[in-house]
Each structure stands twice: as structure tokens, then as C-alpha cells.
PyMOL Python script that loads the backbone (N, CA, C, O; Angstrom):
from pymol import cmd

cmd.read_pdbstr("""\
ATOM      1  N   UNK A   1      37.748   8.787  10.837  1.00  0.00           N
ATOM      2  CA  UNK A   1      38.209   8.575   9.484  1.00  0.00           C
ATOM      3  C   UNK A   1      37.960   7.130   9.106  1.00  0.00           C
ATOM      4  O   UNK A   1      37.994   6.221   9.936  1.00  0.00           O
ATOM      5  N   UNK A   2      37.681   6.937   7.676  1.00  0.00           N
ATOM      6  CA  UNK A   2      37.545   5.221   7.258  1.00  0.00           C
ATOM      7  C   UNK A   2      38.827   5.274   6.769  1.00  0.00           C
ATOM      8  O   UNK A   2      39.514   6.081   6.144  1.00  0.00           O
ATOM      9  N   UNK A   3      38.946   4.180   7.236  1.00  0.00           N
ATOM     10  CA  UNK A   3      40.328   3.381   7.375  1.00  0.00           C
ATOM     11  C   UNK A   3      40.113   2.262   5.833  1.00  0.00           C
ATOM     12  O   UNK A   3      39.004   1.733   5.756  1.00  0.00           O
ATOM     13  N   UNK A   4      41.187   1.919   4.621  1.00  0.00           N
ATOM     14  CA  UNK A   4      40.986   1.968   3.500  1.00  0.00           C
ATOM     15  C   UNK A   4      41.816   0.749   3.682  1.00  0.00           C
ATOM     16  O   UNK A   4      42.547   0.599   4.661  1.00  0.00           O
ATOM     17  N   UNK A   5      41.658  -0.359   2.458  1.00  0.00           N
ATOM     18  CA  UNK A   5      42.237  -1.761   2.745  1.00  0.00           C
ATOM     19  C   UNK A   5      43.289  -1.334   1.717  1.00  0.00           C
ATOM     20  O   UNK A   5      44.485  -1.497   1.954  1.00  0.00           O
ATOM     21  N   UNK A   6      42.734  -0.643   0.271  1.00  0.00           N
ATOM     22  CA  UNK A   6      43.326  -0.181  -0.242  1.00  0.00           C
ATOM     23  C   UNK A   6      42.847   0.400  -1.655  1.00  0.00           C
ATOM     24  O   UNK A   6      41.667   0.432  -2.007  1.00  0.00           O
ATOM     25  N   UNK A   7      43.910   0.845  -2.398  1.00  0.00           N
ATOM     26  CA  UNK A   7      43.700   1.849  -3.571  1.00  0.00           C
ATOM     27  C   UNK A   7      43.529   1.056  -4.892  1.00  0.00           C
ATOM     28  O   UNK A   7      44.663   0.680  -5.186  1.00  0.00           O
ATOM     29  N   UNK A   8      42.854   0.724  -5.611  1.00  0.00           N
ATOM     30  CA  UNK A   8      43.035  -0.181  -7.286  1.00  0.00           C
ATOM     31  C   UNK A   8      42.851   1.002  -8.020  1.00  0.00           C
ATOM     32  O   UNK A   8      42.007   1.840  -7.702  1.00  0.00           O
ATOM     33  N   UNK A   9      43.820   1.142  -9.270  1.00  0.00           N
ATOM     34  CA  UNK A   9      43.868   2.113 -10.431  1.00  0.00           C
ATOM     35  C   UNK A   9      42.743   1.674 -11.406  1.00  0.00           C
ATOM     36  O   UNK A   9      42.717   0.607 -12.021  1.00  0.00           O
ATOM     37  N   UNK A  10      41.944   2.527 -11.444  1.00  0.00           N
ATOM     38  CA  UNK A  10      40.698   2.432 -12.356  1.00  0.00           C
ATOM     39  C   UNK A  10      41.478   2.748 -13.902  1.00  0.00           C
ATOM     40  O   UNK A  10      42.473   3.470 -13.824  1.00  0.00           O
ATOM     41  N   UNK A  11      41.178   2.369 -14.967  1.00  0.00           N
ATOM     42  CA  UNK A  11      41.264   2.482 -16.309  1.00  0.00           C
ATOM     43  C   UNK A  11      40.829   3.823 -17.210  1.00  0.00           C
ATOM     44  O   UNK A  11      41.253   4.199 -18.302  1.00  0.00           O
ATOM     45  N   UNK A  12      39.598   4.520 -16.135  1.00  0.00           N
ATOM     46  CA  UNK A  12      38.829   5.222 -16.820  1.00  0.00           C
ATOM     47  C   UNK A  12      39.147   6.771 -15.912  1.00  0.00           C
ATOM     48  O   UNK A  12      38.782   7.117 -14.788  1.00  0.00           O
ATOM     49  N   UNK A  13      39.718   7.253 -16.627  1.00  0.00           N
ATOM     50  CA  UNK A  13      39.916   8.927 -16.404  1.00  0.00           C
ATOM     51  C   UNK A  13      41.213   8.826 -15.170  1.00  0.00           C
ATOM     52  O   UNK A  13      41.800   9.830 -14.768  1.00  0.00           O
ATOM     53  N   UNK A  14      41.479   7.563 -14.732  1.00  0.00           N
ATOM     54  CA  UNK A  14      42.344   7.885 -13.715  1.00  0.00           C
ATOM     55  C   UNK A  14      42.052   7.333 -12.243  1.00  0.00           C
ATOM     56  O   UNK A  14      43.057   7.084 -11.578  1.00  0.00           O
ATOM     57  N   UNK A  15      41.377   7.211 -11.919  1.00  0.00           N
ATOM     58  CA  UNK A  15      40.517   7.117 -10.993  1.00  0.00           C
ATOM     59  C   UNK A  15      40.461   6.211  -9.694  1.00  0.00           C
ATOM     60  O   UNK A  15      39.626   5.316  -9.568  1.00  0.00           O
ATOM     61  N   UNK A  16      41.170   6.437  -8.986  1.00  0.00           N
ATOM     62  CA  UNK A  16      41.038   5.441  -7.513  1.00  0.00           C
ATOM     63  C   UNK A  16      39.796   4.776  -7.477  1.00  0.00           C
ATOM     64  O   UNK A  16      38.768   5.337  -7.858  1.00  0.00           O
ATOM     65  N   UNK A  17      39.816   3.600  -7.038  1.00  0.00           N
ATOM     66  CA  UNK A  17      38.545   2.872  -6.538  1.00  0.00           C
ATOM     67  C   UNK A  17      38.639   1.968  -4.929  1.00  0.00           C
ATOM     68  O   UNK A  17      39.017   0.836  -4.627  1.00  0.00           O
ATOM     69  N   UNK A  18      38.079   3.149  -4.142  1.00  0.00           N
ATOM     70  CA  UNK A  18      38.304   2.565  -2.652  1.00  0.00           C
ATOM     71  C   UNK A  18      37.826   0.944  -2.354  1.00  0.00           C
ATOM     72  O   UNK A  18      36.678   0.869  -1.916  1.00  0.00           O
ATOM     73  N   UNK A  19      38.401  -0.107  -2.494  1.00  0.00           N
ATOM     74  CA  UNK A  19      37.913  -1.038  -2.205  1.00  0.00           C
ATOM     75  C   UNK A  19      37.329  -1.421  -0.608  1.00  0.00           C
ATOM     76  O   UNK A  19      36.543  -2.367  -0.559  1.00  0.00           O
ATOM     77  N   UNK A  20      37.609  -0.863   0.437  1.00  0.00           N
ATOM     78  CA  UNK A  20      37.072  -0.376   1.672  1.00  0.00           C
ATOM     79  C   UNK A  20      35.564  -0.116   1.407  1.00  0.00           C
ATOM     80  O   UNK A  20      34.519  -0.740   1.592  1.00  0.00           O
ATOM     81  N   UNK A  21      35.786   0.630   1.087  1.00  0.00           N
ATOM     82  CA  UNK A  21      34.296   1.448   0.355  1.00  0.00           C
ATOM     83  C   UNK A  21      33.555   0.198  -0.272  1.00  0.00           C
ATOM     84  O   UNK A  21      32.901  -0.439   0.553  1.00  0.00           O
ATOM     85  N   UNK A  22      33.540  -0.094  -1.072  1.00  0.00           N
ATOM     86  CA  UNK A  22      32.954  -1.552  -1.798  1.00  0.00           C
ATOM     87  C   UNK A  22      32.555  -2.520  -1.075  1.00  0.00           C
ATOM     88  O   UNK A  22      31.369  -2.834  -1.171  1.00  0.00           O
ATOM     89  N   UNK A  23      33.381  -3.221  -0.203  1.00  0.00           N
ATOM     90  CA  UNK A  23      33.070  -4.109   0.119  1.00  0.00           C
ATOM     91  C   UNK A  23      32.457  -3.782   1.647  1.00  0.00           C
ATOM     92  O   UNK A  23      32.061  -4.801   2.213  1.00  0.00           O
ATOM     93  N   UNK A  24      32.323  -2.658   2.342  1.00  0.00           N
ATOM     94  CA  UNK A  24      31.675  -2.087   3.043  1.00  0.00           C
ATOM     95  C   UNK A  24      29.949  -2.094   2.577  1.00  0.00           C
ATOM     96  O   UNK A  24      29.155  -2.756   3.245  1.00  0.00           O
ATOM     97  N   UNK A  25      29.467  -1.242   1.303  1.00  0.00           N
ATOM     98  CA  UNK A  25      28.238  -1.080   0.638  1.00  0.00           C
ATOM     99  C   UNK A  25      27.914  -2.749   0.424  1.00  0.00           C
ATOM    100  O   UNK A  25      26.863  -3.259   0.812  1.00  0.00           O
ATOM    101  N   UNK A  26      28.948  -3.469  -0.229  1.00  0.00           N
ATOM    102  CA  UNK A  26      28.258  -5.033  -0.087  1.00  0.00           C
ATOM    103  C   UNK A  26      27.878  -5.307   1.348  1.00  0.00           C
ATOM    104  O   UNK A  26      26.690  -5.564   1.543  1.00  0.00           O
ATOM    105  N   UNK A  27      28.703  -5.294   2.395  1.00  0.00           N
ATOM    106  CA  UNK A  27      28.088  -5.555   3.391  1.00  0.00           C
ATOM    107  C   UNK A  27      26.795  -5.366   4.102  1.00  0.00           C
ATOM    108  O   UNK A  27      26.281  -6.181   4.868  1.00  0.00           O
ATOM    109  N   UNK A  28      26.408  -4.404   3.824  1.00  0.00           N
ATOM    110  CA  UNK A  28      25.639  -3.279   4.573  1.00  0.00           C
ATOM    111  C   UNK A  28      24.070  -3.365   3.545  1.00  0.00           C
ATOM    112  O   UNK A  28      22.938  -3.113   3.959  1.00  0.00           O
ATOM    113  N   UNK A  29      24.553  -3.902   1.781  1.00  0.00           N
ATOM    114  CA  UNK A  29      23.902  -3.921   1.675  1.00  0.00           C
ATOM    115  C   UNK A  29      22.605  -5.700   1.701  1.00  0.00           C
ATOM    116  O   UNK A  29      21.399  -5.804   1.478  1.00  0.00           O
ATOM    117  N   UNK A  30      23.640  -6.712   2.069  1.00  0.00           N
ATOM    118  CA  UNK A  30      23.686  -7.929   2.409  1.00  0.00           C
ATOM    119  C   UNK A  30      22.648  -7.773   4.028  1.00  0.00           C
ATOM    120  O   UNK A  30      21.567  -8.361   4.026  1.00  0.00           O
ATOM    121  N   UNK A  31      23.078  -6.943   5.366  1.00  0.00           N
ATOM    122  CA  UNK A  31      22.395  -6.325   5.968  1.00  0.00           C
ATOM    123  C   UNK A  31      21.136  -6.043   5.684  1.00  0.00           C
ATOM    124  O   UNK A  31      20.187  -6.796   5.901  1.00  0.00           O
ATOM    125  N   UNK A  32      21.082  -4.942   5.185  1.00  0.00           N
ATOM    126  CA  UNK A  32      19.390  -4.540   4.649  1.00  0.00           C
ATOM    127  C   UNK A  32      18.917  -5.501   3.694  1.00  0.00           C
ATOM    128  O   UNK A  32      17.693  -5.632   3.714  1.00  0.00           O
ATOM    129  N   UNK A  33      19.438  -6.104   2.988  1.00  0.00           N
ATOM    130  CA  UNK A  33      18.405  -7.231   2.206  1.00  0.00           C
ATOM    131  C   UNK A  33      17.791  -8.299   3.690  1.00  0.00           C
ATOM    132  O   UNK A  33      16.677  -8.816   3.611  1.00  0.00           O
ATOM    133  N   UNK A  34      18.392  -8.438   4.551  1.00  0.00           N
ATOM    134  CA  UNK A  34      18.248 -10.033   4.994  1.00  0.00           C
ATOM    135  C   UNK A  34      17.132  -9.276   6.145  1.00  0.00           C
ATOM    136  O   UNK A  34      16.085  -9.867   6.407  1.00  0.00           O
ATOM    137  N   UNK A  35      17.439  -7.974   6.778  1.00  0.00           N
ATOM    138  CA  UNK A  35      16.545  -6.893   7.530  1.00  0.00           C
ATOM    139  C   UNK A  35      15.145  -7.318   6.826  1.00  0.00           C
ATOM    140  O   UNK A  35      14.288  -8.066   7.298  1.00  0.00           O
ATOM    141  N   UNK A  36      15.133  -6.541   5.377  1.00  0.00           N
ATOM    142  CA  UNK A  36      13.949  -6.422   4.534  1.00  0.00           C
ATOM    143  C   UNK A  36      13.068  -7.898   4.623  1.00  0.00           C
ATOM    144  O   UNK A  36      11.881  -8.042   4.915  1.00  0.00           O
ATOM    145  N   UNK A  37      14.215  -9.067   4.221  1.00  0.00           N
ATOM    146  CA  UNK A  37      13.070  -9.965   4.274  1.00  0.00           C
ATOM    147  C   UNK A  37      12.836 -10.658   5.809  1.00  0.00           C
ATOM    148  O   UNK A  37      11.804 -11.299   6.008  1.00  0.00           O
ATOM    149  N   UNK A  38      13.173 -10.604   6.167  1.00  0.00           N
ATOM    150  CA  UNK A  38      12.766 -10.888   8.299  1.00  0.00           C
ATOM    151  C   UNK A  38      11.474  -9.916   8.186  1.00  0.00           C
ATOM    152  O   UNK A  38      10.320 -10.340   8.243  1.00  0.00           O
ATOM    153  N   UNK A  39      11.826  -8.556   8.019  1.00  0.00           N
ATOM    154  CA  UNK A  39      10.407  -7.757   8.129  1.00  0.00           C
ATOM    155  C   UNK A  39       9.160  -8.291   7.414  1.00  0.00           C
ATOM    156  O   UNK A  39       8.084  -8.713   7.837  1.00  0.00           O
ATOM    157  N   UNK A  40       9.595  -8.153   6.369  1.00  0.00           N
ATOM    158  CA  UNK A  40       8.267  -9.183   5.489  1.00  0.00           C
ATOM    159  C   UNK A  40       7.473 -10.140   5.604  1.00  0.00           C
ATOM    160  O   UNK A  40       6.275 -10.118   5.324  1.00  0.00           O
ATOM    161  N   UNK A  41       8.414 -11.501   6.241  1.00  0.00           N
ATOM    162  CA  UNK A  41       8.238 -12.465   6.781  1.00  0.00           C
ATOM    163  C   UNK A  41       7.318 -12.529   7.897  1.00  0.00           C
ATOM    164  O   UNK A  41       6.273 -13.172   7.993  1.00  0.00           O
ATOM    165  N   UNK A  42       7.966 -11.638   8.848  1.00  0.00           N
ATOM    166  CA  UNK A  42       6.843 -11.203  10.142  1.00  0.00           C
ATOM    167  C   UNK A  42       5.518 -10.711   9.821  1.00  0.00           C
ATOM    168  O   UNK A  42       4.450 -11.052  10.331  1.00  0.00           O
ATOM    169  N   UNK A  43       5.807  -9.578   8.597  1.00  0.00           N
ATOM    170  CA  UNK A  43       4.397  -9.349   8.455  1.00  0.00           C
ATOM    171  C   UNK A  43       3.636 -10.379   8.038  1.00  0.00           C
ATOM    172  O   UNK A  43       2.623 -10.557   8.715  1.00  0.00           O
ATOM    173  N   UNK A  44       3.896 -11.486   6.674  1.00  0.00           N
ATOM    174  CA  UNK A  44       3.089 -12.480   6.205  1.00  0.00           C
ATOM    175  C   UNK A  44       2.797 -13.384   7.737  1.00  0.00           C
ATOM    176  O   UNK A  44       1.785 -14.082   7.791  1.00  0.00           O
ATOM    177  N   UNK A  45       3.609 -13.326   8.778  1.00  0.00           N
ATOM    178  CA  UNK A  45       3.223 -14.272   9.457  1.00  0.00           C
ATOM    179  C   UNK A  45       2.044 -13.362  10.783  1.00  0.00           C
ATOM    180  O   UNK A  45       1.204 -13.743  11.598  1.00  0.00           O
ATOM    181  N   UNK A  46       2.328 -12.712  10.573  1.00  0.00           N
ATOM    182  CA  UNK A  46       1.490 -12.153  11.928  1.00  0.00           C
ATOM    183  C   UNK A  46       0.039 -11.286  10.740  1.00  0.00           C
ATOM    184  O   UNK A  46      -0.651 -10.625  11.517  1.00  0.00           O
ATOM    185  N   UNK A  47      -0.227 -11.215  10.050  1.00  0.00           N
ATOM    186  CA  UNK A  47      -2.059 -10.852   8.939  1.00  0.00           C
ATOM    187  C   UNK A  47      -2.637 -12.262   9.688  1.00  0.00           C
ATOM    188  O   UNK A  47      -1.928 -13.183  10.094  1.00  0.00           O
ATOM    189  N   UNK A  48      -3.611 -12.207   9.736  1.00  0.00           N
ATOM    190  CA  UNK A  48      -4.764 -12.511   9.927  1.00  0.00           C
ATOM    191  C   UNK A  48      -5.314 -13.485   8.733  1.00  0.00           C
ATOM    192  O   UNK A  48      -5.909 -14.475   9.158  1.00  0.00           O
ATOM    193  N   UNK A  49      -5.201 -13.356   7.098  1.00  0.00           N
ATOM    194  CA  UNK A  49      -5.290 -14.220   6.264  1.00  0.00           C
ATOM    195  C   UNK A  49      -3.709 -14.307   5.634  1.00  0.00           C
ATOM    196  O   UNK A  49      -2.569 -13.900   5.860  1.00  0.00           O
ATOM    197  N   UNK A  50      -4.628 -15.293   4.500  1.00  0.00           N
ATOM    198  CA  UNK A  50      -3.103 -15.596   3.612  1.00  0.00           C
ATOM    199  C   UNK A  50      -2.915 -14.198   2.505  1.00  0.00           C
ATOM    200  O   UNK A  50      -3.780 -13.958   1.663  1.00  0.00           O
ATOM    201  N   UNK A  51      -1.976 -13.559   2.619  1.00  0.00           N
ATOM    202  CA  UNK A  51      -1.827 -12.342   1.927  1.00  0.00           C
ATOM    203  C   UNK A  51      -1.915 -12.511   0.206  1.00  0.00           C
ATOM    204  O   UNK A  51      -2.544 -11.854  -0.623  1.00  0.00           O
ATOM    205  N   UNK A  52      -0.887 -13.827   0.041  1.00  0.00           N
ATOM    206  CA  UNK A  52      -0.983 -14.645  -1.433  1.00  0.00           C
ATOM    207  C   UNK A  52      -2.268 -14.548  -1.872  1.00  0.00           C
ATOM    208  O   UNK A  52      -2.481 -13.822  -2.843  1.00  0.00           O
ATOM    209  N   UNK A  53      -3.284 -15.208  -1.289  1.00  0.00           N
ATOM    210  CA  UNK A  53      -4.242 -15.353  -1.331  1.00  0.00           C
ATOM    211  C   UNK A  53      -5.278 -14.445  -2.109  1.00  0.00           C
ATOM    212  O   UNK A  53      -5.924 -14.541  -3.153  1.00  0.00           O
ATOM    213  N   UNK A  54      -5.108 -13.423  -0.994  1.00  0.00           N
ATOM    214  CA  UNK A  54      -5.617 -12.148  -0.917  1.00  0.00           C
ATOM    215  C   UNK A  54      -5.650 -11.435  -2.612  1.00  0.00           C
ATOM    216  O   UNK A  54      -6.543 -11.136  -3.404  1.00  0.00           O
ATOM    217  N   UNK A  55      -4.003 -11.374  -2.607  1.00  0.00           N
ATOM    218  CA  UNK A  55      -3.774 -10.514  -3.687  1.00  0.00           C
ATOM    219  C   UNK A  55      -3.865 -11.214  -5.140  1.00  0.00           C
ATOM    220  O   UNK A  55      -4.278 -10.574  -6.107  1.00  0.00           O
ATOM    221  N   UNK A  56      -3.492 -12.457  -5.234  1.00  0.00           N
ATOM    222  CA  UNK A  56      -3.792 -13.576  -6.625  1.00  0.00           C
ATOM    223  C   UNK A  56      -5.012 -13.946  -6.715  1.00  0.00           C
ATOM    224  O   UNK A  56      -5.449 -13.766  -7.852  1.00  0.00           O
ATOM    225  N   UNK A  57      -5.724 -14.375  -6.020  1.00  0.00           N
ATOM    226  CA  UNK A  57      -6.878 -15.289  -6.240  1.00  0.00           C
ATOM    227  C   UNK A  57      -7.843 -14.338  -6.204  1.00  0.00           C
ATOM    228  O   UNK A  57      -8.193 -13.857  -7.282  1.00  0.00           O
ATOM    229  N   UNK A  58      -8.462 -13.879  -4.981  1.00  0.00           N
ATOM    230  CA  UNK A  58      -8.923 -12.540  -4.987  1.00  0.00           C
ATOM    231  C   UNK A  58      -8.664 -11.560  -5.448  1.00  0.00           C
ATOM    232  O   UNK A  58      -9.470 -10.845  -4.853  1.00  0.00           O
ATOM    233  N   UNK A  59      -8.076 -10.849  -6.157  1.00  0.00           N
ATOM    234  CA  UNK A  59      -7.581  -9.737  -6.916  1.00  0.00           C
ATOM    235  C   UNK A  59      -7.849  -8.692  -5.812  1.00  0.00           C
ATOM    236  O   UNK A  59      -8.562  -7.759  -6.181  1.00  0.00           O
ATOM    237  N   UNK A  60      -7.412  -8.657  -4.502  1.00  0.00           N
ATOM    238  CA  UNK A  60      -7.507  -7.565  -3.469  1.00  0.00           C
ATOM    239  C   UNK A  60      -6.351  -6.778  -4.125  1.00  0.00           C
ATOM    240  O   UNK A  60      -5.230  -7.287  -4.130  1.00  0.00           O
ATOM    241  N   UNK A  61      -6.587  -5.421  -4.746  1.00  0.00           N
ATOM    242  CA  UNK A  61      -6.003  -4.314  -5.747  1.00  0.00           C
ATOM    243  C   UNK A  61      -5.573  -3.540  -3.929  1.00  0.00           C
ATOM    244  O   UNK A  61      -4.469  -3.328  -3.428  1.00  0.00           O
ATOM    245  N   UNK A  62      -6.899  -3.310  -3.397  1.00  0.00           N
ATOM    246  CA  UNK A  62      -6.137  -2.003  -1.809  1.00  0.00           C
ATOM    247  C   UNK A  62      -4.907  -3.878  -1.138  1.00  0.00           C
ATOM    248  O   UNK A  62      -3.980  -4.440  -1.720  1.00  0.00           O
ATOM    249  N   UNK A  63      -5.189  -4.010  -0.574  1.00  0.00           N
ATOM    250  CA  UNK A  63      -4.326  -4.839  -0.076  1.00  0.00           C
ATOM    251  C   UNK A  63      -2.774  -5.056  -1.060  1.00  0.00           C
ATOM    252  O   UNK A  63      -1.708  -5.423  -0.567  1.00  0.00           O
ATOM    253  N   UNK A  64      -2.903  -4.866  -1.901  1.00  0.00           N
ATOM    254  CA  UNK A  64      -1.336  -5.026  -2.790  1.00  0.00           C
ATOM    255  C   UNK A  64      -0.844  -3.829  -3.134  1.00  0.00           C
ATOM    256  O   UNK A  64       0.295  -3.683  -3.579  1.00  0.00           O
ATOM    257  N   UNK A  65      -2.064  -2.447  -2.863  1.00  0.00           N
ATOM    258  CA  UNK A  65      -1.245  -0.901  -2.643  1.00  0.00           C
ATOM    259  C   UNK A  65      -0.481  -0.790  -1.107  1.00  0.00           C
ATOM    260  O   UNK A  65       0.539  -0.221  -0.717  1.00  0.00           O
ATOM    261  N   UNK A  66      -1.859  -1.908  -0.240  1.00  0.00           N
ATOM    262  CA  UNK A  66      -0.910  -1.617   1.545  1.00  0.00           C
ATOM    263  C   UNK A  66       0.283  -2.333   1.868  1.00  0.00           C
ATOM    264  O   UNK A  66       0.941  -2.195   2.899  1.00  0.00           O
ATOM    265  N   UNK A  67       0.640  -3.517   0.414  1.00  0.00           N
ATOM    266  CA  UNK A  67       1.179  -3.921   0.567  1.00  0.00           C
ATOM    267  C   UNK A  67       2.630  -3.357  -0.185  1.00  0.00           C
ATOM    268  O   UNK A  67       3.632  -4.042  -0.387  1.00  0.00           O
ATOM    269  N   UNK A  68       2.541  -2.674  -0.350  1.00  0.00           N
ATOM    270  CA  UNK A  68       3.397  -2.253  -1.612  1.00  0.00           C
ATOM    271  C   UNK A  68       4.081  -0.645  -0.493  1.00  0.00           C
ATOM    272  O   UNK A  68       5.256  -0.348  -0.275  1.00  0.00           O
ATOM    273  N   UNK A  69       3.048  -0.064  -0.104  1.00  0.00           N
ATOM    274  CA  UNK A  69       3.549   0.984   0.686  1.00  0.00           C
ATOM    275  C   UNK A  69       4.277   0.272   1.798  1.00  0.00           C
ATOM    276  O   UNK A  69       5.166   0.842   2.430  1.00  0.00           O
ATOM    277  N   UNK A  70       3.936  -0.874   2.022  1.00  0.00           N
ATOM    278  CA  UNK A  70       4.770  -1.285   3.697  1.00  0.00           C
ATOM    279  C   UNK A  70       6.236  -1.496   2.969  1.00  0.00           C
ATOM    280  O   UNK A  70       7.249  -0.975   3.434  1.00  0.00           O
ATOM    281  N   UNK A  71       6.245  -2.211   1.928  1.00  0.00           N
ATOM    282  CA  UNK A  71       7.574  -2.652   1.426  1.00  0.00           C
ATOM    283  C   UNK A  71       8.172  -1.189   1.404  1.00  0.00           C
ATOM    284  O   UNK A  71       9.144  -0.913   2.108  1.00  0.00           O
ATOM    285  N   UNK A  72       7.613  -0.323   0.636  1.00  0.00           N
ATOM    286  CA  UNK A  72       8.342   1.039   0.500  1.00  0.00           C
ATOM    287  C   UNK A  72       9.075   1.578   1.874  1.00  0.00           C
ATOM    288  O   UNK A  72      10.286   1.584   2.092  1.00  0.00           O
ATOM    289  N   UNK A  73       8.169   1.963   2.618  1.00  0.00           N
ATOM    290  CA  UNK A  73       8.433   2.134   4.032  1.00  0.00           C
ATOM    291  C   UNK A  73       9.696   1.495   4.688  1.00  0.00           C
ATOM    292  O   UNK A  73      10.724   2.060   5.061  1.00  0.00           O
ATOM    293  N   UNK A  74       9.321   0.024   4.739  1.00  0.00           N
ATOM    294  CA  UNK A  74      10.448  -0.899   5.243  1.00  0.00           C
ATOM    295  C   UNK A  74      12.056  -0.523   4.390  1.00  0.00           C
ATOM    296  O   UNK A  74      13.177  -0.295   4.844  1.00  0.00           O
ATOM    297  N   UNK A  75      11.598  -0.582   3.188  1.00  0.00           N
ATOM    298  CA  UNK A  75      12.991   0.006   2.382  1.00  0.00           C
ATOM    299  C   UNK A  75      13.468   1.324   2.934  1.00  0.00           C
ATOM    300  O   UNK A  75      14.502   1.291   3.601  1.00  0.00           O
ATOM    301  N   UNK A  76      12.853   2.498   2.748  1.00  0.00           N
ATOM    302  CA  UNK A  76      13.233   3.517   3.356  1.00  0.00           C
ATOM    303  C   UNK A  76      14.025   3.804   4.819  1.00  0.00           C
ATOM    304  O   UNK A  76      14.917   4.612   5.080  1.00  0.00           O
ATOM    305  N   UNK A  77      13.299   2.762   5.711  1.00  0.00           N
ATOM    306  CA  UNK A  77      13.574   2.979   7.049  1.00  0.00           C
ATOM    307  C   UNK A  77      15.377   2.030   7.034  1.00  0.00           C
ATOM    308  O   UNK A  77      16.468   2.469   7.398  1.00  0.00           O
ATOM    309  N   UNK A  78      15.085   0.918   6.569  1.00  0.00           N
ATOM    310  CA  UNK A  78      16.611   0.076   6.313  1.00  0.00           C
ATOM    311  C   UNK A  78      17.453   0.975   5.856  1.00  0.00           C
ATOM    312  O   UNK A  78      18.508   1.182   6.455  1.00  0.00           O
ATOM    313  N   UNK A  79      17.072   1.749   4.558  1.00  0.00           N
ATOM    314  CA  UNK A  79      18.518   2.479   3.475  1.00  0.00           C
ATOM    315  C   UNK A  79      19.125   3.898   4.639  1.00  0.00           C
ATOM    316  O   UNK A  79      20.261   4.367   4.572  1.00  0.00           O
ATOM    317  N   UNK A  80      17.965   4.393   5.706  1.00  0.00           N
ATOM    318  CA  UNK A  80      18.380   5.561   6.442  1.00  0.00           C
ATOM    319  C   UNK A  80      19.435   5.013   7.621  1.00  0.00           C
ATOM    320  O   UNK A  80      20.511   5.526   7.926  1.00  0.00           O
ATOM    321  N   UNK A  81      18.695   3.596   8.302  1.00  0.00           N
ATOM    322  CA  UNK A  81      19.795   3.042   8.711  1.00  0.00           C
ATOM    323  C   UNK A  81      20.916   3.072   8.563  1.00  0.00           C
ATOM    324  O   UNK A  81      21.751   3.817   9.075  1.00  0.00           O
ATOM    325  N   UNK A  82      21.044   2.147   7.746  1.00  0.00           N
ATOM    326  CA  UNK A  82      22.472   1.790   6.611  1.00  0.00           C
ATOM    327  C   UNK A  82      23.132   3.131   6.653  1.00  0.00           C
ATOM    328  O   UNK A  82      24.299   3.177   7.044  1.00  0.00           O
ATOM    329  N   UNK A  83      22.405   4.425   6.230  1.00  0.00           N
ATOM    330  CA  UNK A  83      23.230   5.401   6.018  1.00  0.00           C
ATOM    331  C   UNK A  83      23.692   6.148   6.978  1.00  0.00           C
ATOM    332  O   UNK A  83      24.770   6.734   6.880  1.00  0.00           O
ATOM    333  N   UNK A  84      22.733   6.227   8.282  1.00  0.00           N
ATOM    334  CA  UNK A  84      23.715   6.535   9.607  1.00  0.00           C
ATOM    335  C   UNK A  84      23.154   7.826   9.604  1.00  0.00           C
ATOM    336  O   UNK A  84      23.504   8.653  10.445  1.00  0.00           O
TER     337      UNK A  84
END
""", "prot")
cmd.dss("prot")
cmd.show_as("cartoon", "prot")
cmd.util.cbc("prot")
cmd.orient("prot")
């Protein structure tokens, strides 16, 4: 069972608002942000060129789709985490 810090009366229809709950999803989601960018980081540091590079100056269009699917990926794999 989650164990609840406590109950605040919402305004709207009535409504409990688990603050447990809240500041849990902040946590967790503070977690996966700082996950996401460590992952990122590693990747810019371990390519072979400068990725910036790549995608601004060069207009490398496939490199900013592979780059765009890794971010996706990385998101996905963090939020399944998070969710247990």
C-alpha cells in the first residue's frame, strides 16, 4: 500500500488531492529528466563527430531523424522505468 503524507480538499467537484502522490511524480519525474540527460550526454560524447555540427551546419536531415528516434527511445525506456 502507498502510504499518504496527506489529504488537501480540492475546490473543484470535491475532490481529494493525494499530496504523496505529487510529490512522488515530482520526484521520479526529476529522476528521469537527469537519467535522460546523462544518456544524451554519453551519446554526444562517445559519436565519432560533433553531432551539432552534423545537424546545423551540415544540414545532416538522417542524423537528426537517428537522432530524434534515440531521444524517443531513451524517453520511453525512462517513463517504463519510472512506472514499474
Amino acid at each position: 500500500m502507498h502510504a499518504t503524507l496527506t489529504h488537501l480538499p480540492s475546490p473543484l467537484l470535491g475532490v481529494q488531492i493525494d499530496t504523496g502522490s505529487i510529490i512522488s511524480a515530482l520526484i521520479y519525474s526529476a529522476i528521469g529528466i537527469v537519467l535522460f540527460a546523462l544518456a544524451f550526454f554519453v551519446i554526444v560524447k562517445i559519436a565519432p563527430f560533433s553531432i551539432r555540427k552534423e545537424i546545423e551546419e551540415d544540414q545532416n536531415t538522417s542524423l537528426g531523424i537517428i537522432i530524434g528516434a534515440v531521444i524517443l527511445g531513451i524517453s520511453m525506456i525512462i517513463s517504463s522505468a519510472v512506472q514499474g
